[in-house]
C-alpha positions in Angstrom: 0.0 0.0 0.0 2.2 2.4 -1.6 -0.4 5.5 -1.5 -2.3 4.8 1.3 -4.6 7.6 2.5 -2.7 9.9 -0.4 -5.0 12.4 -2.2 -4.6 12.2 -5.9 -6.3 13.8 -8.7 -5.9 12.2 -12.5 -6.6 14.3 -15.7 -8.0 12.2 -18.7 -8.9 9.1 -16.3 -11.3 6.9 -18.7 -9.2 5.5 -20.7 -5.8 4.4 -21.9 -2.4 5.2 -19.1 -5.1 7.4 -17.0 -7.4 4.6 -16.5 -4.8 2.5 -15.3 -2.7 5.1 -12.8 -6.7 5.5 -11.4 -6.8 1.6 -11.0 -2.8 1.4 -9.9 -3.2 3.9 -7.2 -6.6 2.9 -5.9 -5.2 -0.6 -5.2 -2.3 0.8 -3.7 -4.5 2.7 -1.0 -5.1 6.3 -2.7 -8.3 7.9 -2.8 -8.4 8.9 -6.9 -10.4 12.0 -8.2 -11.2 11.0 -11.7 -11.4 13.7 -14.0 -12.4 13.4 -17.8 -14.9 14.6 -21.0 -16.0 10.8 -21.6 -18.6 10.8 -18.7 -20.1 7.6 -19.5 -16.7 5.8 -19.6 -15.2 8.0 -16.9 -18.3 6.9 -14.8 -18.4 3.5 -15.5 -14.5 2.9 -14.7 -15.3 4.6 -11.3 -17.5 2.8 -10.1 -15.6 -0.4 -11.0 -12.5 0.9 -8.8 -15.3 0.9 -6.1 -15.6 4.0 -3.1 -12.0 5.4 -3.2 -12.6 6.9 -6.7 -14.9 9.2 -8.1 -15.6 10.6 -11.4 -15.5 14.0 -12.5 -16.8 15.9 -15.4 -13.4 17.9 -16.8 -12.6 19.8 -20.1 -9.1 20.6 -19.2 -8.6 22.9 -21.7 -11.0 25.0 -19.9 -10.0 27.4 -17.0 -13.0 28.0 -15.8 -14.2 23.8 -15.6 -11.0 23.4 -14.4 -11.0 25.5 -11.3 -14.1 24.5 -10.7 -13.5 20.4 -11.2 -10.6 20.8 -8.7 -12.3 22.2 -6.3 -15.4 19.8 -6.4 -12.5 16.6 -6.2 -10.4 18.6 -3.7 -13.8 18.7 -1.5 -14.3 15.4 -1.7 -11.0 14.2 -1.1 -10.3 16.3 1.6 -6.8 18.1 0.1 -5.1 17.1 -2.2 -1.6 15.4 -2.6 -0.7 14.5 -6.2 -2.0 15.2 -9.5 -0.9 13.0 -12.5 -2.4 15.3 -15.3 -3.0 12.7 -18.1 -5.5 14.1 -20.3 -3.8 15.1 -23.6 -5.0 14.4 -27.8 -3.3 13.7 -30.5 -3.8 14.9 -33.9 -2.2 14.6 -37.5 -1.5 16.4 -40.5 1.6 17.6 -42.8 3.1 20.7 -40.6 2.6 23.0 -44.2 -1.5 22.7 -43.9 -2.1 22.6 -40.0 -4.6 25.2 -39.9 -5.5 27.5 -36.5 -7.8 25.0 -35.6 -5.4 22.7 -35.8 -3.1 24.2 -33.4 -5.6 25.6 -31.5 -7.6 22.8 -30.6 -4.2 20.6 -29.7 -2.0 23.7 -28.0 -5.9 23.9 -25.9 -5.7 20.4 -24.2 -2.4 19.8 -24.5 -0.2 23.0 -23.2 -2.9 24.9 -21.9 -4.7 22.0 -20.4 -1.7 21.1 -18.2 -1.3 24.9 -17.4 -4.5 25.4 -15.9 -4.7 21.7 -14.1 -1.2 22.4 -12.5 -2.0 26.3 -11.6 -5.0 24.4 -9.9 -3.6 22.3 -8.1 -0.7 24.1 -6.9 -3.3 26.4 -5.2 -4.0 23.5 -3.2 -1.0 22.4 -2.4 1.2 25.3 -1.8 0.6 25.4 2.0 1.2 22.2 2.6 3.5 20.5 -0.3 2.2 17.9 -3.0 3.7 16.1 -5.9 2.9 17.0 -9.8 3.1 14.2 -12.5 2.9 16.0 -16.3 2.6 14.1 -19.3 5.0 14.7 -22.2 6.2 13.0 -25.2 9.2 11.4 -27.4 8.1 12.9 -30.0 8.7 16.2 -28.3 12.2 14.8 -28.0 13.0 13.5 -31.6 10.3 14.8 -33.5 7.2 13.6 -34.5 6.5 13.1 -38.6 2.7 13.9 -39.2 2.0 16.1 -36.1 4.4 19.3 -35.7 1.4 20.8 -33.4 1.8 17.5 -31.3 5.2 17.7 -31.0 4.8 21.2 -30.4 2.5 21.2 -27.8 4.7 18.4 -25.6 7.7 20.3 -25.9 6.3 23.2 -24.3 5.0 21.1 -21.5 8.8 20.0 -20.9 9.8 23.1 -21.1 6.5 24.5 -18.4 7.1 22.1 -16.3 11.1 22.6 -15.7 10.1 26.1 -15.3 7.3 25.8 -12.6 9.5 22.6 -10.7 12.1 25.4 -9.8 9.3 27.9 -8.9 7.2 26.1 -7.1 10.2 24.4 -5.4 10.4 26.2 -2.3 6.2 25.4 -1.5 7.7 22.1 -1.4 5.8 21.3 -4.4 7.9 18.7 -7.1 6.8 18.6 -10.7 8.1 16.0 -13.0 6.9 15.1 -16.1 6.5 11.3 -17.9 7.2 10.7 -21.6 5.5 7.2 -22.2 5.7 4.7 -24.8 2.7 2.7 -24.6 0.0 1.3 -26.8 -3.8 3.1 -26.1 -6.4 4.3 -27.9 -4.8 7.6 -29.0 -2.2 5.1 -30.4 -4.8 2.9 -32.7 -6.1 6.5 -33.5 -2.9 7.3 -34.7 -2.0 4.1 -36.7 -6.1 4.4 -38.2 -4.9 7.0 -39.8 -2.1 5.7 -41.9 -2.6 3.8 -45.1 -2.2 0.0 -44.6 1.6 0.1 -46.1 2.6 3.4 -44.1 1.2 0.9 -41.3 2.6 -2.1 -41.9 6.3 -0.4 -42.5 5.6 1.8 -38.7 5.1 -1.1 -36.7 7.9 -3.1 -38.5 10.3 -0.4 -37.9 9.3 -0.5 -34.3 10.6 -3.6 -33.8 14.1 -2.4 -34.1 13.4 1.6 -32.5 12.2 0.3 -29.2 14.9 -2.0 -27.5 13.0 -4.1 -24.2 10.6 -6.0 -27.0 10.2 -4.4 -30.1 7.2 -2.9 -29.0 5.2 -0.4 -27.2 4.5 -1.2 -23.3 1.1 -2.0 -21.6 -0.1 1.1 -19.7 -0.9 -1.5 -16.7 2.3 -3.4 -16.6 4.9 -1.2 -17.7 3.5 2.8 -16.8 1.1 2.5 -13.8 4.1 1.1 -11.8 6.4 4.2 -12.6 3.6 6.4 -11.9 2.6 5.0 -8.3 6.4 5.5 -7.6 5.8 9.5 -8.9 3.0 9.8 -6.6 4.6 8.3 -3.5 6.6 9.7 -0.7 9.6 7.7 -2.6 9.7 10.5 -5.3 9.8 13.7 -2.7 13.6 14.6 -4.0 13.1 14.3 -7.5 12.0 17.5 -9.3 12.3 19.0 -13.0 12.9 15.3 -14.4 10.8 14.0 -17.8 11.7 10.1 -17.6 11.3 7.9 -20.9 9.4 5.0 -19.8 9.1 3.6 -23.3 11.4 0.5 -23.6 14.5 2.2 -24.5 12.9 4.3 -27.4 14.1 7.4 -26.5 17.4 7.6 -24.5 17.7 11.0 -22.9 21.0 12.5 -22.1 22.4 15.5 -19.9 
């Protein structure tokens, strides 16, 4: 019981890597604020985690449902601990036609959606301490063929949440960020969208890009772990880090 009687709040909890850190840190001993747009899945996986979680109704690219999501959870829970802000999209499209939509609607979720969840939660936990978990990406790290705005977008969360772990360092509040390699639904979505060749020639490749296996990781078996470790008292001297927890795929130096 890793978490027990920790507070944590998870951005983009219905499906995919922030289904399975709500199911990893419930049966660890956390109580889990589940926060998502998917109400009817976000519900549903709830109530099958049983009374420590609860479902909440979260566009994160929102301020104003954000603020006021955070405070409902942070209610309920009773403070509030750790957030692992999940929630992101992905989107494709050669970087010379991405449109303002484009950008807008990704740079919305996926930079602005992890400013306003961890100025949120820093509110609540500046008296007191807590631990932040962001979400990045590799292909923030080496590029990302097919979605500049993407890449974009994850870059600048490495970049915010640096920033904030040195700010918010003194409210003894860490901030580290996780750049995953796992297969989800945004993944299939991602692979949908490739002609059958482009396909078949991605995943073959794979086989020789990721090292451990030749493949992407199970969100359960291979990311939940990590991120019960980033929520735990374990993790209180580590700030500023974005770990690769993608089978080797990305090797990040100094």
């Amino acid at each position: 019981m890793q978490l027990l009687d920790r507070r944590i709040i998870v951005t983009g909890a219905a499906s995919g890597i922030g289904a399975a850190a709500v199911r990893a840190f419930a049966r660890e001993g956390a109580r889990v604020a589940a926060l998502d747009v998917d109400d009817a899945a976000g519900r549903a996986h709830a109530a099958a985690c049983g009374a420590a979680v609860r479902y909440f109704h979260c566009d994160v690219s929102r301020r104003g449902e954000v603020d006021g999501a955070f405070a409902d959870a942070v209610a309920w829970l009773g403070g509030l601990e750790v957030l692992a802000h999940i929630a992101g999209i992905e989107r494709g499209g050669p970087a010379e036609s991405l449109s303002e939509e484009d950008w807008a609607a990704v740079l919305g979720v996926n930079l602005m959606g992890t400013v306003f969840a961890n100025q949120a939660a820093f509110r609540h936990m500046r008296q007191r301490g807590g631990q932040i978990v962001n979400f990045g990406s590799g292909g923030a790290v080496r590029g990302q063929a097919g979605s500049a705005h993407y890449a974009a977008s994850k870059g600048a969360v490495h970049a915010f949440t640096r920033t904030v772990a040195q700010e918010w360092a003194a409210h003894r509040v860490t901030v580290n960020a996780v750049a995953p390699g796992a297969w989800t639904p945004m993944y299939d979505a991602y692979l949908g969208r490739m002609p059958e060749e482009v396909r078949a020639r991605a995943l073959e490749a794979m086989r020789h890009t990721v090292p451990l296996g030749g493949k992407l990781g199970d969100p359960e078996r291979d990311i939940a772990p990590v991120l019960v470790f980033l929520a735990s008292e374990a993790a209180h001297f580590m700030t500023g880090q974005l770990l690769a927890v993608d089978g080797g795929m990305v090797m990040l130096g100094a």
